[in-house]
TORKOL-4160 file (C-alpha; in steps of 0.2 Angstrom, whole numbers, padded with zeros to 4 digits, m for minus):
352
<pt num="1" X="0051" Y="0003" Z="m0076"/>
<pt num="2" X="0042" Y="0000" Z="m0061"/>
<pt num="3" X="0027" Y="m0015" Z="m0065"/>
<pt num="4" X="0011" Y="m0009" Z="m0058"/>
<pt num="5" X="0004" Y="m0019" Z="m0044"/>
<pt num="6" X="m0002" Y="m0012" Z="m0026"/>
<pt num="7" X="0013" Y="m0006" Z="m0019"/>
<pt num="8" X="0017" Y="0002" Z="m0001"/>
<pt num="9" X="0024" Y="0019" Z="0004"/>
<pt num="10" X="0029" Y="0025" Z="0021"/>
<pt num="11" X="0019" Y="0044" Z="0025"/>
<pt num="12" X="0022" Y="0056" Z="0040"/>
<pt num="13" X="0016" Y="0063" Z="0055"/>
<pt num="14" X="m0002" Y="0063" Z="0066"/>
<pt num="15" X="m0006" Y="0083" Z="0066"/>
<pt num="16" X="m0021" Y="0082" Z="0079"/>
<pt num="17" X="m0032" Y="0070" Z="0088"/>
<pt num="18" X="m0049" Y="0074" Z="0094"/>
<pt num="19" X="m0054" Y="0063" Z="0106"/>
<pt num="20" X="m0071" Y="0069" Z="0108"/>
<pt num="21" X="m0077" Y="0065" Z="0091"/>
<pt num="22" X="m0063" Y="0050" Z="0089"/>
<pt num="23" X="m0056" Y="0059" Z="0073"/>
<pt num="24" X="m0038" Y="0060" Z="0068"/>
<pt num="25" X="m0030" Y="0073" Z="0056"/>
<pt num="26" X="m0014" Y="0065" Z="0048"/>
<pt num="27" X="m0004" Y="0065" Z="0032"/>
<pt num="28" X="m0002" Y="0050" Z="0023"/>
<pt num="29" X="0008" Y="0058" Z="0007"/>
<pt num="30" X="0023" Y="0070" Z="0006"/>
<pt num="31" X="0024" Y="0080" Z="m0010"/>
<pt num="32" X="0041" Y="0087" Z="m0018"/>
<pt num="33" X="0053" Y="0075" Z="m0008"/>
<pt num="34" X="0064" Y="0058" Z="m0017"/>
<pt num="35" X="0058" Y="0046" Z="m0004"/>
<pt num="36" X="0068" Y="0028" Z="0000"/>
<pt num="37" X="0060" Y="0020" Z="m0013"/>
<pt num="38" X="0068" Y="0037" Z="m0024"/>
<pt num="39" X="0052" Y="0043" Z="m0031"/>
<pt num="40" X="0045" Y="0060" Z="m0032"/>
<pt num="41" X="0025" Y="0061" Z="m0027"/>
<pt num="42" X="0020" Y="0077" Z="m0035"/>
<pt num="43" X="0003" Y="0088" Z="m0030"/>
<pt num="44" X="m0010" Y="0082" Z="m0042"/>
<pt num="45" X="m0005" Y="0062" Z="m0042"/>
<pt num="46" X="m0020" Y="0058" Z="m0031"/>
<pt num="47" X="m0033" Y="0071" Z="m0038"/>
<pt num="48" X="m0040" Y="0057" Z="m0049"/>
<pt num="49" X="m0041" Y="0043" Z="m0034"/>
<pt num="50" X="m0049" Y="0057" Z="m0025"/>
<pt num="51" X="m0063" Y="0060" Z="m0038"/>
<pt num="52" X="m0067" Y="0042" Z="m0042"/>
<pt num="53" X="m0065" Y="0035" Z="m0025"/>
<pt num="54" X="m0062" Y="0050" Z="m0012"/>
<pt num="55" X="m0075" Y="0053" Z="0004"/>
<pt num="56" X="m0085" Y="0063" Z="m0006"/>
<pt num="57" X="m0087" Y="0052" Z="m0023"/>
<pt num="58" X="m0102" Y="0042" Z="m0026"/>
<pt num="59" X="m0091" Y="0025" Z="m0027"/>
<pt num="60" X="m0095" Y="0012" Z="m0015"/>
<pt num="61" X="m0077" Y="0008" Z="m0014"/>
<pt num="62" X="m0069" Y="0021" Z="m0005"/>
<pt num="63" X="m0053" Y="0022" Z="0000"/>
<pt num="64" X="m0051" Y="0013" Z="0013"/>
<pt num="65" X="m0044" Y="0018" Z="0030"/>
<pt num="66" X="m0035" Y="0002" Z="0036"/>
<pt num="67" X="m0021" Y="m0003" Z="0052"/>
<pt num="68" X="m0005" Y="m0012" Z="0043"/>
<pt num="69" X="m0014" Y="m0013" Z="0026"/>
<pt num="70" X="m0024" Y="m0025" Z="0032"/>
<pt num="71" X="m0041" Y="m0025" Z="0023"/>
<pt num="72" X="m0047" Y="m0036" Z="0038"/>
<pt num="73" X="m0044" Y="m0024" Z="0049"/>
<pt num="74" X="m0054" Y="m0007" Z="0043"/>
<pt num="75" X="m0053" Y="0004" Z="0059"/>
<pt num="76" X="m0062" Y="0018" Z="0053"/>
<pt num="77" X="m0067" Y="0029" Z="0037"/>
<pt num="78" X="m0059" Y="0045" Z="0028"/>
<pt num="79" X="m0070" Y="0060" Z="0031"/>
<pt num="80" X="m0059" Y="0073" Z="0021"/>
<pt num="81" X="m0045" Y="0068" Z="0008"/>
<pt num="82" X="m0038" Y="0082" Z="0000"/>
<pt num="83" X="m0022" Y="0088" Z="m0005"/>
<pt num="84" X="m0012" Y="0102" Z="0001"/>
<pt num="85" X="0004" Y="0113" Z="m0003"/>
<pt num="86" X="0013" Y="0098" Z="0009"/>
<pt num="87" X="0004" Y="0082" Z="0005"/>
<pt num="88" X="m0010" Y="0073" Z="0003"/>
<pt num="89" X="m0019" Y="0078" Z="0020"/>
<pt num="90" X="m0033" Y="0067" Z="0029"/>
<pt num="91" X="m0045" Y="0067" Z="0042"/>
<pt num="92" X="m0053" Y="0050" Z="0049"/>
<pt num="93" X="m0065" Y="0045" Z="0062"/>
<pt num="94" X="m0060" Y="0030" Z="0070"/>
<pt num="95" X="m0075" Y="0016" Z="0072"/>
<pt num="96" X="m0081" Y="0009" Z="0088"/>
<pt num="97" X="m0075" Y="m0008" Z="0083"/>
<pt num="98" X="m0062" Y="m0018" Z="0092"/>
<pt num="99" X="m0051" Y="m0013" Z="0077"/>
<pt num="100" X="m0056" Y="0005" Z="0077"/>
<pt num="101" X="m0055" Y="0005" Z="0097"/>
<pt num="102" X="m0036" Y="m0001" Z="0099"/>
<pt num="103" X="m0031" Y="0012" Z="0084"/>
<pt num="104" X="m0040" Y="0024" Z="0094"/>
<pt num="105" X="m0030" Y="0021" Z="0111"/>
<pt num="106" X="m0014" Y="0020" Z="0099"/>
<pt num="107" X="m0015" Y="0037" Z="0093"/>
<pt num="108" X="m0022" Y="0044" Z="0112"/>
<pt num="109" X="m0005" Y="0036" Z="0121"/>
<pt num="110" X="0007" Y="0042" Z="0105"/>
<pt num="111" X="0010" Y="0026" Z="0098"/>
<pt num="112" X="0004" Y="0027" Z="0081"/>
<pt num="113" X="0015" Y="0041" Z="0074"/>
<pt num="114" X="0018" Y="0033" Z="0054"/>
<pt num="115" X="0008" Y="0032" Z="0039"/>
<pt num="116" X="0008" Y="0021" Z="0023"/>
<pt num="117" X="m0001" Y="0022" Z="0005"/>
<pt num="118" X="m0005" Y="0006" Z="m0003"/>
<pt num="119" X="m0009" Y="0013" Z="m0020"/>
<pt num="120" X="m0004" Y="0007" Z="m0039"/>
<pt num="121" X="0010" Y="0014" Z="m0050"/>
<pt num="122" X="0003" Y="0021" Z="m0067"/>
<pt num="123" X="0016" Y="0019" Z="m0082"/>
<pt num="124" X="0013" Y="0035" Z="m0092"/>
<pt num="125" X="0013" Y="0047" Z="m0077"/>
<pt num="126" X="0030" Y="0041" Z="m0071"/>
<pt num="127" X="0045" Y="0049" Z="m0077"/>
<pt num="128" X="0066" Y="0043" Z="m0073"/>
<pt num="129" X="0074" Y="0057" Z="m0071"/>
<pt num="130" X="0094" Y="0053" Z="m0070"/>
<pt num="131" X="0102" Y="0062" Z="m0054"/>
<pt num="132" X="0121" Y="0051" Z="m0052"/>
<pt num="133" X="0121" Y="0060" Z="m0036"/>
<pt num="134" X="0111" Y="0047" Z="m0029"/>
<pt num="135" X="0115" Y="0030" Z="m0025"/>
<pt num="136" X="0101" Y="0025" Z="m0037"/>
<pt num="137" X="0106" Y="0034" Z="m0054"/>
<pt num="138" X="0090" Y="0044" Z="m0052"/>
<pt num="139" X="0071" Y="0044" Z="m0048"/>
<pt num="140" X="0055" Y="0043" Z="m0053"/>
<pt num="141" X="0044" Y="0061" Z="m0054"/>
<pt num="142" X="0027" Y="0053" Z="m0051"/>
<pt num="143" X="0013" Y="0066" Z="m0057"/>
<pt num="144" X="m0002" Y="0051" Z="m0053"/>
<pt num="145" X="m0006" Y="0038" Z="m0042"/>
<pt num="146" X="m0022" Y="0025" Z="m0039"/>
<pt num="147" X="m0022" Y="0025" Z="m0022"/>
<pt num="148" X="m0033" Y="0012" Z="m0014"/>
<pt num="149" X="m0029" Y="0015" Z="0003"/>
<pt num="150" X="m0020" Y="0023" Z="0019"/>
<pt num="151" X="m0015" Y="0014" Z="0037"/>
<pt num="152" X="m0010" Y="0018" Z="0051"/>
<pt num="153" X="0005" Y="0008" Z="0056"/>
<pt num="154" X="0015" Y="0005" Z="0072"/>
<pt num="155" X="0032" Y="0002" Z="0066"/>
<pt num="156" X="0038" Y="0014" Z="0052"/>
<pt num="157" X="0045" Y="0006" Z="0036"/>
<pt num="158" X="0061" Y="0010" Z="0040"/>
<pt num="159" X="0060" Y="0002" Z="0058"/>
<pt num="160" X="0070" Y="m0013" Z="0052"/>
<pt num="161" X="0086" Y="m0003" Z="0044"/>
<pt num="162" X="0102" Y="m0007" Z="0055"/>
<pt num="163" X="0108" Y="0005" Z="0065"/>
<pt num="164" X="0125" Y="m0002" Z="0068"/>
<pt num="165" X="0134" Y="0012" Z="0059"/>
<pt num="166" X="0126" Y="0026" Z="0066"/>
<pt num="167" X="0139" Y="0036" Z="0076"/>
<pt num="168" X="0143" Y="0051" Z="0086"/>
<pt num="169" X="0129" Y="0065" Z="0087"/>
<pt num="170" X="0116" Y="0055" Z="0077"/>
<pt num="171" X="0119" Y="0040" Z="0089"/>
<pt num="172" X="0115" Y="0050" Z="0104"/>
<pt num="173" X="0100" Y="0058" Z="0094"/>
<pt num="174" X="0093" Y="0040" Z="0088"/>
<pt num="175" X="0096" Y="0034" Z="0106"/>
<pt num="176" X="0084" Y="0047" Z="0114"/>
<pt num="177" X="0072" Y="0046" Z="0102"/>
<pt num="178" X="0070" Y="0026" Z="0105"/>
<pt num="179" X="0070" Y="0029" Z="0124"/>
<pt num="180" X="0056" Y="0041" Z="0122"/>
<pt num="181" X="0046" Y="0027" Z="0110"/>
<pt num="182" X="0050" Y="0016" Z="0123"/>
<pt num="183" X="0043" Y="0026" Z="0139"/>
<pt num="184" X="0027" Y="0028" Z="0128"/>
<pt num="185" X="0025" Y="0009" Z="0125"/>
<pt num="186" X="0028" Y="0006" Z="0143"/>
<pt num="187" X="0015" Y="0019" Z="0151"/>
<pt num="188" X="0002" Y="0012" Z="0138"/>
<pt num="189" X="0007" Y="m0004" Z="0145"/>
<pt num="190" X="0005" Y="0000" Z="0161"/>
<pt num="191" X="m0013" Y="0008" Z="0158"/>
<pt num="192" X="m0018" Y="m0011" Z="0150"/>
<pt num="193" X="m0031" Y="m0003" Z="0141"/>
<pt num="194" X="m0038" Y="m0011" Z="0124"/>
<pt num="195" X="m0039" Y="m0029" Z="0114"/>
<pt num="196" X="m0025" Y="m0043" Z="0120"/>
<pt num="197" X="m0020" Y="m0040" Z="0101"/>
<pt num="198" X="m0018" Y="m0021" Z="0105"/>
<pt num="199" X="m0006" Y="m0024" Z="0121"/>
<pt num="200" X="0003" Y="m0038" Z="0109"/>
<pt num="201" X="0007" Y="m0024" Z="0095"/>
<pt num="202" X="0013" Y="m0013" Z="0108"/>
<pt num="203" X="0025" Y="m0028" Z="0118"/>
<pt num="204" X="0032" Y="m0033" Z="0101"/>
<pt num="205" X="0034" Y="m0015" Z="0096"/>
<pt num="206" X="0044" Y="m0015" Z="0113"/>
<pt num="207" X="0054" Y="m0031" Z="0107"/>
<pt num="208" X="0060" Y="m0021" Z="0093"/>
<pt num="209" X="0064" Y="m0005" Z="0102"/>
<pt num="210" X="0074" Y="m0017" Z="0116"/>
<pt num="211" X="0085" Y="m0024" Z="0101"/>
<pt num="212" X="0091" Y="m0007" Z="0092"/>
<pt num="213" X="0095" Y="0000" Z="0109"/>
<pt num="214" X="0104" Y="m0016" Z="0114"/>
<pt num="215" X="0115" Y="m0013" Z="0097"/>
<pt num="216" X="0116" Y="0004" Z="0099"/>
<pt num="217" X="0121" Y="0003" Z="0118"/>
<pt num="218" X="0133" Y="m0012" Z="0116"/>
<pt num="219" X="0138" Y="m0020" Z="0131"/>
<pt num="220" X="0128" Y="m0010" Z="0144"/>
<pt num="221" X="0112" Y="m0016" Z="0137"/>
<pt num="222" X="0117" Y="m0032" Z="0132"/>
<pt num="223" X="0119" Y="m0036" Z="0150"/>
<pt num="224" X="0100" Y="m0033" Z="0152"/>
<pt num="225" X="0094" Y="m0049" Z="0142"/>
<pt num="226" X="0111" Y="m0060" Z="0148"/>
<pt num="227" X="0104" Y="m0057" Z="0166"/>
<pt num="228" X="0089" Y="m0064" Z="0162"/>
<pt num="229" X="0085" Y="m0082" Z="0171"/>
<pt num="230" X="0085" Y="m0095" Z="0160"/>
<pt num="231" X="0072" Y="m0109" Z="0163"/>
<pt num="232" X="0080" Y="m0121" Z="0151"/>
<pt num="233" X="0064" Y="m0133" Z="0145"/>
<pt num="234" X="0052" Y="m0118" Z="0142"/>
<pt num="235" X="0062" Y="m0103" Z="0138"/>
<pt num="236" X="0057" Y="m0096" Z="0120"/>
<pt num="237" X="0063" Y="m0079" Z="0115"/>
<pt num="238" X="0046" Y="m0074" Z="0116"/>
<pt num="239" X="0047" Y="m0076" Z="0135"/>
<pt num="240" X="0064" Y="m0068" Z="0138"/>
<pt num="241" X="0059" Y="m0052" Z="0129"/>
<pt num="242" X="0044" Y="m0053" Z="0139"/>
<pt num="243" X="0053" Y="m0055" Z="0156"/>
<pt num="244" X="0065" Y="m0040" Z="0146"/>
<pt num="245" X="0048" Y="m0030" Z="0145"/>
<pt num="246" X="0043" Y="m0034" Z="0164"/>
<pt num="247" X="0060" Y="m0027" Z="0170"/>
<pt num="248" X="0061" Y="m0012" Z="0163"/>
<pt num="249" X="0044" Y="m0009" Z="0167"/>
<pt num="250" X="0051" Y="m0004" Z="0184"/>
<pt num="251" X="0033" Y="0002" Z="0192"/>
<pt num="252" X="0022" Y="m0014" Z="0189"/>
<pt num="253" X="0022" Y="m0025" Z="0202"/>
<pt num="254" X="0022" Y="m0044" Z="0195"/>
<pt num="255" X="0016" Y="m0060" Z="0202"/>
<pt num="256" X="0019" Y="m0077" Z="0199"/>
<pt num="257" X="0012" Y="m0088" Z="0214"/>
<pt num="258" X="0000" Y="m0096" Z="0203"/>
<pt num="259" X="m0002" Y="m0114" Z="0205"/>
<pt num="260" X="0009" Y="m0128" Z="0196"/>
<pt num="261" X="m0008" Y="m0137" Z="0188"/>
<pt num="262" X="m0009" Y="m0119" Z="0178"/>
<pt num="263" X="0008" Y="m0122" Z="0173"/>
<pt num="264" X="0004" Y="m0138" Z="0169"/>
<pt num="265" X="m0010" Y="m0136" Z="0158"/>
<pt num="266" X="m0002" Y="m0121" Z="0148"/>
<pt num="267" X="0014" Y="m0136" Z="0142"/>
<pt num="268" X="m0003" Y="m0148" Z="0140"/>
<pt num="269" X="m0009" Y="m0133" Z="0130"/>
<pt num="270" X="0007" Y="m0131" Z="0120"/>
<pt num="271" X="0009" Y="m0149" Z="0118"/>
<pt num="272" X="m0011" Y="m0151" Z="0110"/>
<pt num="273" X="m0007" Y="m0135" Z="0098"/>
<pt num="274" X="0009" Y="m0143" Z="0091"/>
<pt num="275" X="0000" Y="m0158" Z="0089"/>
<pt num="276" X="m0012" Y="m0149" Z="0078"/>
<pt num="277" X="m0001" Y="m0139" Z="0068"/>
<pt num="278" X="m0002" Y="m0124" Z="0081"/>
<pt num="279" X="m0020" Y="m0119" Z="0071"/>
<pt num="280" X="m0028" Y="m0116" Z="0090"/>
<pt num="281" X="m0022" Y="m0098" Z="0096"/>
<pt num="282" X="m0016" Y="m0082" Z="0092"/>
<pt num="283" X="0000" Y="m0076" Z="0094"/>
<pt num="284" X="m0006" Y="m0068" Z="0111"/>
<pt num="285" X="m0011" Y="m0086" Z="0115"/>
<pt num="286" X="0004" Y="m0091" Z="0114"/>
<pt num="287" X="0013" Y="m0080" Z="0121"/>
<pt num="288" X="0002" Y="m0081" Z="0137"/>
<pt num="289" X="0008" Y="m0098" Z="0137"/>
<pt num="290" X="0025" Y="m0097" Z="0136"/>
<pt num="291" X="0023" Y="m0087" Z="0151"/>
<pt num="292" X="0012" Y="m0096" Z="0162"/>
<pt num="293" X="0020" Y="m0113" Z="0157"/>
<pt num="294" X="0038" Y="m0104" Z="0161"/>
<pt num="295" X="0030" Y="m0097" Z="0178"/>
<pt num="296" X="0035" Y="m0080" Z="0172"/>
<pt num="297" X="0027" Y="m0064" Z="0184"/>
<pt num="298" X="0014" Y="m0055" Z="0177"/>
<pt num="299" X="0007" Y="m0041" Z="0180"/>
<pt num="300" X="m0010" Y="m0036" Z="0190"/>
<pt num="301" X="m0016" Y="m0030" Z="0172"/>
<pt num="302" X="m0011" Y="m0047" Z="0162"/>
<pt num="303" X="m0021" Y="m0056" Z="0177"/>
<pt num="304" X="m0036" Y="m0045" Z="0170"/>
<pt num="305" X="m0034" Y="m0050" Z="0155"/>
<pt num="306" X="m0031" Y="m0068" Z="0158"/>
<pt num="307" X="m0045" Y="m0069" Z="0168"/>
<pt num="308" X="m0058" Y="m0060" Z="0155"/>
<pt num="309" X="m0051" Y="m0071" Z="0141"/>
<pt num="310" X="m0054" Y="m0088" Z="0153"/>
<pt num="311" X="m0071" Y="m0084" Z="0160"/>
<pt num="312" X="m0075" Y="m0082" Z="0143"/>
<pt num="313" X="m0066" Y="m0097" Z="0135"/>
<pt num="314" X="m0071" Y="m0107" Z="0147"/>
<pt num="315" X="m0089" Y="m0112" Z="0139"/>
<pt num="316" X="m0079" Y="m0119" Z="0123"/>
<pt num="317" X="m0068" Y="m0132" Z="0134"/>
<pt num="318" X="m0074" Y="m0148" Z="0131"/>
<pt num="319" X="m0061" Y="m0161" Z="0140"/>
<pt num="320" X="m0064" Y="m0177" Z="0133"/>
<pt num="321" X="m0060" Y="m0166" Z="0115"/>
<pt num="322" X="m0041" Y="m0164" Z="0115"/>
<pt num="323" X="m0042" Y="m0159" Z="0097"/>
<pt num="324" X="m0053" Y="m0146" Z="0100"/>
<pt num="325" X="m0047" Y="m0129" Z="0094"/>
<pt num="326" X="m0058" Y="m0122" Z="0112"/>
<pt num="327" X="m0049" Y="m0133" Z="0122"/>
<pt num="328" X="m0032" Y="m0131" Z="0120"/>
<pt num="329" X="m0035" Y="m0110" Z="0120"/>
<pt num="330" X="m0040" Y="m0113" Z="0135"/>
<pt num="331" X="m0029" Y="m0125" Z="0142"/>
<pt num="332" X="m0014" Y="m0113" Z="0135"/>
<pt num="333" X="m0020" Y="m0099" Z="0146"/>
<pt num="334" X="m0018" Y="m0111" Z="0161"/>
<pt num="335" X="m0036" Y="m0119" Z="0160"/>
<pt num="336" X="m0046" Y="m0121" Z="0179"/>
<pt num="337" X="m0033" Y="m0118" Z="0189"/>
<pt num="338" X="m0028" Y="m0101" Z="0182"/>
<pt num="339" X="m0043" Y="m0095" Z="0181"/>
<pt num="340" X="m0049" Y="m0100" Z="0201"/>
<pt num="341" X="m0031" Y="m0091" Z="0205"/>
<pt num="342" X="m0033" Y="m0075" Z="0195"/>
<pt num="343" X="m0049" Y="m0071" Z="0202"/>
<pt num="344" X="m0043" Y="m0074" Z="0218"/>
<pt num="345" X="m0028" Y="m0065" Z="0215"/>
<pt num="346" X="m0038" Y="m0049" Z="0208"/>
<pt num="347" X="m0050" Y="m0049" Z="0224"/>
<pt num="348" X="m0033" Y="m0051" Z="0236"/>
<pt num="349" X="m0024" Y="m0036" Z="0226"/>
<pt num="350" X="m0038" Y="m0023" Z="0224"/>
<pt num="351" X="m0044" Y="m0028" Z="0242"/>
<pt num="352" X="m0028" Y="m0023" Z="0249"/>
């Protein structure tokens, strides 16, 4: 029997966005259907959740609307949980938070499709029911759940099964549909709307695309990374699959004539953070770094933002303070000399 701690299930599909009132009608729960975890969710599990804790109970703990199950990052709140003939069928607002803003512009440019539950099994409302037909011996029929929460996710949960074996007709099918994923990331790229940690999601959802294409294509794609340039004393896979990104990104226009102090300060920057366990940057940070250090081209839109994040970083930069958590972020993104060249370099492009 399963043990009942908050577990995780993968839900379905965005029914409709309105972008006036910033409110999304999803589903996070199908009814009737054994799922990859071979359980059985039937109408009626979440009824109790949905009186104690639902949008319209008095609890001041509602059910949370959440992005990756991440209680940090609350990007909105339930306006209707209910359940239907299908599943368990929500409408939520998003918020005008950072958080709530980047989920937003996810769901506008199609890139949040997937929903998860993080709920609680209940022992006495889950029954085995033995099926040898499936590879598990059976599955659970599941007549009541706690359900504490529902994200919106970016990579569905089965993102990460191998597609090595997929063949024929379905390997066509699978490769359209990750071409298709791939063209939305790129356009919401290429629009650079949203937090660094939004356009990061996306480049790393990319990543992931690139590599199931890459097995699924075989050689043809693998030629792709193998003619990438290598710069041997800064490469990091995080700057190769960036350069990936930027090359099949064929309609931005990259630029990489910034000065060799910016270079410099982004491997002082590296250098700094190592020193201090790498406690002074997000992973944006550091993949800004990579690039910059590695003299990789970016984008008129990266120059945005790496402007925006150095005028603003630059009243924490304290020189004589090499330990200083300001100081080496801003040193990573190039420090002075970057951002004398990206304002330059903005005014020189939108001049033209």
């Amino acid at each position: 029997m399963k043990q009942n701690i908050y577990s995780l299930k993968q839900a379905f599909e965005v029914k409709d966005l309105d972008q006036k009132e910033r409110k999304v009608q999803i589903y996070l729960s199908k009814f009737d259907s054994i799922d990859s975890d071979f359980d059985i969710i039937r109408k009626g599990a979440f009824t109790k959740s949905l009186q104690e804790r639902g949008p319209q109970s008095s609890s001041n703990r509602k059910i949370a609307f959440l992005r990756h199950h991440d209680w940090e990052q609350q990007i909105g709140k339930f306006l209707e949980l209910t359940e239907d003939d299908y599943g368990l069928l929500a409408v939520g607002q998003l918020g005008r938070s950072t958080a709530g803003d980047d989920a937003f512009k996810d769901y506008e440019d199609g890139i949040i499709k997937e929903h998860s539950i993080g709920f609680q099994y209940i022992k006495d409302k889950m029954t085995l029911v033995e099926d040898k037909s499936l590879p598990s011996g059976g599955f659970y029929d599941i007549t009541e759940l706690k359900l504490y929460e529902g994200s919106a996710v970016t990579f569905g949960a089965n993102e990460d099964t191998p597609v090595i074996d997929v063949k024929g007709e379905q390997k066509t099918e699978l490769l359209e549909k990750l071409k298709n994923e791939l063209n939305v990331c790129i356009k919401a790229l290429s629009n650079g709307k949203g937090s660094d940690e939004r356009l990061h999601g996306i480049e790393m959802k990319v990543k992931r695309i690139t590599a199931q294409l890459i097995v699924l294509a075989g050689k043809e794609s693998d030629s792709i990374v193998h003619s990438i340039p290598e710069e041997p004393q800064t490469s990091t896979e995080e700057v190769k699959w960036m350069q990936v990104l930027n090359q099949l990104d064929t309609k931005a226009e990259t630029y990489s004539d910034y000065p060799q102090k910016a270079k410099d300060n982004a491997k002082r920057g590296i250098r700094l953070n190592e020193e201090v366990g790498n406690k002074c940057s997000t992973q944006t940070g550091k993949i800004r770094a990579s690039q910059i250090s590695s003299g990789a081209g970016l984008s008129l839109d990266t120059i945005k933002r790496t402007f925006s994040f150095l005028s603003r970083a630059r009243t924490y930069y304290k020189p004589s303070d090499e330990k200083a958590c300001g100081t080496i972020s801003y040193l990573l993104w190039g420090g002075d000399a970057m951002l004398s060249w990206t304002e330059r370099k903005i005014a020189q492009i939108e001049g033209e």
